[in-house]
C-alpha positions in Angstrom: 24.4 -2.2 15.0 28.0 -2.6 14.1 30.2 -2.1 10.8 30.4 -6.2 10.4 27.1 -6.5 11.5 25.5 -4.0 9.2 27.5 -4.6 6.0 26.6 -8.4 6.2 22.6 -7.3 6.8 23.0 -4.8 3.7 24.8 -7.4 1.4 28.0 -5.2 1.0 31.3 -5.7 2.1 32.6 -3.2 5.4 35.2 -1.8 2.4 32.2 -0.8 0.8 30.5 0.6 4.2 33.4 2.6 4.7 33.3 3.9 1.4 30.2 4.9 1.6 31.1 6.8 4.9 33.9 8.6 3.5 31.9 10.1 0.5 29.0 11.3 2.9 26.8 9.0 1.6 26.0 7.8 5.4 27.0 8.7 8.7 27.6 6.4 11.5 28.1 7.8 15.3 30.6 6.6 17.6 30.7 4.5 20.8 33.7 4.2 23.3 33.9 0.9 24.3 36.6 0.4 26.8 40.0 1.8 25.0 38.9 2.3 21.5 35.4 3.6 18.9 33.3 2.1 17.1 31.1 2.7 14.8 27.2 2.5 15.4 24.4 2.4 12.6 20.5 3.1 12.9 18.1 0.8 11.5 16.6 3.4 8.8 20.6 3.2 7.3 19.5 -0.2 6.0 17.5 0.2 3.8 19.1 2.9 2.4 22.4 1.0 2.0 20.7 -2.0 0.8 19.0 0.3 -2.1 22.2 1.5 -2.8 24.4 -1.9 -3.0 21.5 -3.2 -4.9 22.0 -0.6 -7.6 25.3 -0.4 -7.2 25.7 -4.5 -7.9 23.4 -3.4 -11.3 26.0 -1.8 -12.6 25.4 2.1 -12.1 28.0 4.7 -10.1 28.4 5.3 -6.7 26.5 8.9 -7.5 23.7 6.9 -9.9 22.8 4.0 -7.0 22.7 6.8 -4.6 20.1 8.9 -6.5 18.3 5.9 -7.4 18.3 4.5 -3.7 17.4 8.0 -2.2 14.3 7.9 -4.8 13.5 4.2 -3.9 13.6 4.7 -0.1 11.5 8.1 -0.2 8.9 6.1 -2.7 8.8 3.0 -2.3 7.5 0.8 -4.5 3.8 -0.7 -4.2 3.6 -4.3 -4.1 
């Protein structure tokens, strides 16, 4: 899956993607496609971003949504 592709399935914006790239909070590998990268995303990243954007959209941090999301995607809750 790719950057545009991802951010719009995880609600955020590809600003935000990158963002979240840059501070470590995920890691994307790259694909050469003809003359130029780009960026490829697993599935399990999902959820993780959307956990994050969620909390992020609530009003916490960028370190808060992160602790939150890594808390929410290791226990998730029962429905």
């Amino acid at each position: 899956m790719r950057i545009t592709e991802f951010a719009r399935q995880a609600g955020a914006s590809v600003d935000e993607i990158r963002y979240l790239e840059r501070k470590g909070f995920l890691k994307s590998t790259r694909l050469r496609l003809k003359t130029r990268q780009v960026r490829q995303y697993r599935d399990e990243d999902l959820r993780r971003v959307q956990a994050i954007i969620k909390h992020r959209r609530q009003g916490f941090t960028w370190d808060a949504a992160l602790a939150r999301a890594e808390k929410e995607v290791q226990n998730p809750p029962l429905l």
